[in-house]
C-alpha atoms as an extended CHARMM CRD file, in Angstrom:
* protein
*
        73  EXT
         1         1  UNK       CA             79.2710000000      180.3070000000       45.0720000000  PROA      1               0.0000000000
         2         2  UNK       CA             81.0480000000      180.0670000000       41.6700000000  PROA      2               0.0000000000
         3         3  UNK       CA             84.7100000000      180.4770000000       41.9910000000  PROA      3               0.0000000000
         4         4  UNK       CA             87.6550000000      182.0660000000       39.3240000000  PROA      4               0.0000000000
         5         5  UNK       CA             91.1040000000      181.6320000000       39.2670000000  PROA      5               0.0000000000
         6         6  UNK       CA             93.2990000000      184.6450000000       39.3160000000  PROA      6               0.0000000000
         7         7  UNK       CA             96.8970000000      184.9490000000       38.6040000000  PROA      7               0.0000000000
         8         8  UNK       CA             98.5430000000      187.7820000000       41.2140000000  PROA      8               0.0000000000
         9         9  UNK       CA            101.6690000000      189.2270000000       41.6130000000  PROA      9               0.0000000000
        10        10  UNK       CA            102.9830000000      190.0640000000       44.8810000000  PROA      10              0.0000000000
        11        11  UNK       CA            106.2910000000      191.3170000000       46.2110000000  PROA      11              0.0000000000
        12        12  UNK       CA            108.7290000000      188.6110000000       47.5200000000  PROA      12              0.0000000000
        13        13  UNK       CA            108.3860000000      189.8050000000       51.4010000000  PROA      13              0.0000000000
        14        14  UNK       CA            104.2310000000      189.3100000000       51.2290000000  PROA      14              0.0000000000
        15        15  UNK       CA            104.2390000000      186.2870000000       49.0690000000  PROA      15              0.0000000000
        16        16  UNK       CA            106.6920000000      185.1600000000       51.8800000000  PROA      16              0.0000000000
        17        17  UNK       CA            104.7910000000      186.1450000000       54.8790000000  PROA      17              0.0000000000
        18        18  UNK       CA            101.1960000000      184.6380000000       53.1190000000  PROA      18              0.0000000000
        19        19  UNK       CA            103.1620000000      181.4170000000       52.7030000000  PROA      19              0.0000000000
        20        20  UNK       CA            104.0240000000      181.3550000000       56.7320000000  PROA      20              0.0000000000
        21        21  UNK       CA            100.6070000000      182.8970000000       58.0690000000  PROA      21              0.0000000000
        22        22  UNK       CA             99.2590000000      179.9790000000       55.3360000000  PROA      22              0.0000000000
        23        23  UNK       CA            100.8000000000      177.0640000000       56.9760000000  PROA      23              0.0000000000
        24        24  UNK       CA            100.8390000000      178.0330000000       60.4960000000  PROA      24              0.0000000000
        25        25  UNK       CA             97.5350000000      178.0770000000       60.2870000000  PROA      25              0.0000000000
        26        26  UNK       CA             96.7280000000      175.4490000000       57.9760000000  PROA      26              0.0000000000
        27        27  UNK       CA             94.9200000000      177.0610000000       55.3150000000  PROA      27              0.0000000000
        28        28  UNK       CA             94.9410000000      177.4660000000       52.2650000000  PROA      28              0.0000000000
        29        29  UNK       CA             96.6890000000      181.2570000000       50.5840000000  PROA      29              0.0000000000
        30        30  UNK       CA             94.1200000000      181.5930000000       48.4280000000  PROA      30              0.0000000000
        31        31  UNK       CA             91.5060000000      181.1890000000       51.4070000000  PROA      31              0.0000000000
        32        32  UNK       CA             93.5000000000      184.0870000000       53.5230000000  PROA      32              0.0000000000
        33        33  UNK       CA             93.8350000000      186.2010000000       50.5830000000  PROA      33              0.0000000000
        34        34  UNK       CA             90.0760000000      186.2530000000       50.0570000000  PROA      34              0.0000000000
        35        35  UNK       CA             89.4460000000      187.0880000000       53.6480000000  PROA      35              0.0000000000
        36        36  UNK       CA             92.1210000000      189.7790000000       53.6080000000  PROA      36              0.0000000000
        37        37  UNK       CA             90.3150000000      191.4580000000       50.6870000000  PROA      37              0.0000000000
        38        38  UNK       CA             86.9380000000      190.9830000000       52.1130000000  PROA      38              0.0000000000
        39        39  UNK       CA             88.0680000000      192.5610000000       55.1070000000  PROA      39              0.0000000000
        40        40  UNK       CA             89.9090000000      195.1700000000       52.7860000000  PROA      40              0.0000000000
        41        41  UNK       CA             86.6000000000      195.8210000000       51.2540000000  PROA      41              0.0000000000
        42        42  UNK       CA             84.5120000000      196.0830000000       54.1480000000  PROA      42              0.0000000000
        43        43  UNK       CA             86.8950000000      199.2250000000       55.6640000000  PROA      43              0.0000000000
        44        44  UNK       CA             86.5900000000      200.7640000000       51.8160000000  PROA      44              0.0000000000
        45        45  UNK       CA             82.8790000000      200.6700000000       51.8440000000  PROA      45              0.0000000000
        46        46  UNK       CA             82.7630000000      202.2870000000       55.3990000000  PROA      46              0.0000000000
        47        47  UNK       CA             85.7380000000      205.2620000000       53.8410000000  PROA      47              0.0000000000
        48        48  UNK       CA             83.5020000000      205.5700000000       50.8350000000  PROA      48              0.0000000000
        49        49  UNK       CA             80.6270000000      205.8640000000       53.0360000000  PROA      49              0.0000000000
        50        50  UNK       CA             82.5220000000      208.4540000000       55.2050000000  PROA      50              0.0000000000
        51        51  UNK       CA             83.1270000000      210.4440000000       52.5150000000  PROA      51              0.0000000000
        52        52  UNK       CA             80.1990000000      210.6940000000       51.1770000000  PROA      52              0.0000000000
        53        53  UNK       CA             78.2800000000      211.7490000000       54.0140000000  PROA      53              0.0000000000
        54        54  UNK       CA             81.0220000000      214.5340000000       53.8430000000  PROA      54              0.0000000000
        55        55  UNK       CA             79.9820000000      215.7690000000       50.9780000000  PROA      55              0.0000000000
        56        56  UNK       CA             76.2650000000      215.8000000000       51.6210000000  PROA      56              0.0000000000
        57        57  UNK       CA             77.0130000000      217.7500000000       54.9130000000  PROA      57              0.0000000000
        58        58  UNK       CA             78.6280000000      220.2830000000       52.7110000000  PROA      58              0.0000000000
        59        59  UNK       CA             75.8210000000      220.2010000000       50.7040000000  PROA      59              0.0000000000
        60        60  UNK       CA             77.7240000000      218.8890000000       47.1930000000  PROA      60              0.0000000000
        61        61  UNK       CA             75.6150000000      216.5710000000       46.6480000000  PROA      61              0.0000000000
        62        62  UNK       CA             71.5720000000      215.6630000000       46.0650000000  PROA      62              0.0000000000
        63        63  UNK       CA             69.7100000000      213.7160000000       48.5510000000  PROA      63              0.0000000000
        64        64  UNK       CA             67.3100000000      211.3910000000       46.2950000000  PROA      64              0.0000000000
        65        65  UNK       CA             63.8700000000      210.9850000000       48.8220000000  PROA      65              0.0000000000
        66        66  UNK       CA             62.8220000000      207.5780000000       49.9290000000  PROA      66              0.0000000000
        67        67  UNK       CA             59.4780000000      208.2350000000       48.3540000000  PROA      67              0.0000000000
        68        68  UNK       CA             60.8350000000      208.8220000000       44.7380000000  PROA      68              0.0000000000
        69        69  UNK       CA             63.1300000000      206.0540000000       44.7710000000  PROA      69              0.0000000000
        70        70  UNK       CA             60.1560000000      203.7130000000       46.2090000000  PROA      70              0.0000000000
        71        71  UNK       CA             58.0870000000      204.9020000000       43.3130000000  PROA      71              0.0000000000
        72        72  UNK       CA             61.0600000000      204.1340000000       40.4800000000  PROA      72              0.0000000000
        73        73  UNK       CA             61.2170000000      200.6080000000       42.1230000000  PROA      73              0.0000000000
């Protein structure tokens, strides 16, 4: 997988903790921080998910059938 540096910013308290958390465990803050955002990620996808089931059940939006899609692809 290719990687990319990123320069952050982070508020003195949570750069502070990361370092801890970073060396009581022995790994790497750039390691944790890419956990923490896949985990981050994973809970948006299932609010995003949420609320878009929401919306079909109020009937705002169009369900696309399986068929048509199958037929695009």
């Amino acid at each position: 997988m290719a990687v990319k540096r990123l320069n952050i910013t982070l508020e003195e308290e949570l750069a502070e903790e990361l370092e801890r958390i970073a060396k009581e465990l022995g790994e790497k803050k750039s390691r944790l921080i890419a956990k923490a955002l896949t985990f981050y990620f994973d809970y948006l996808d299932t609010k995003i998910a949420e609320e878009r089931l929401k919306k079909l059940e109020k009937g705002e939006t169009d369900v696309i059938p399986a068929e048509e899609v199958f037929k695009e692809l």
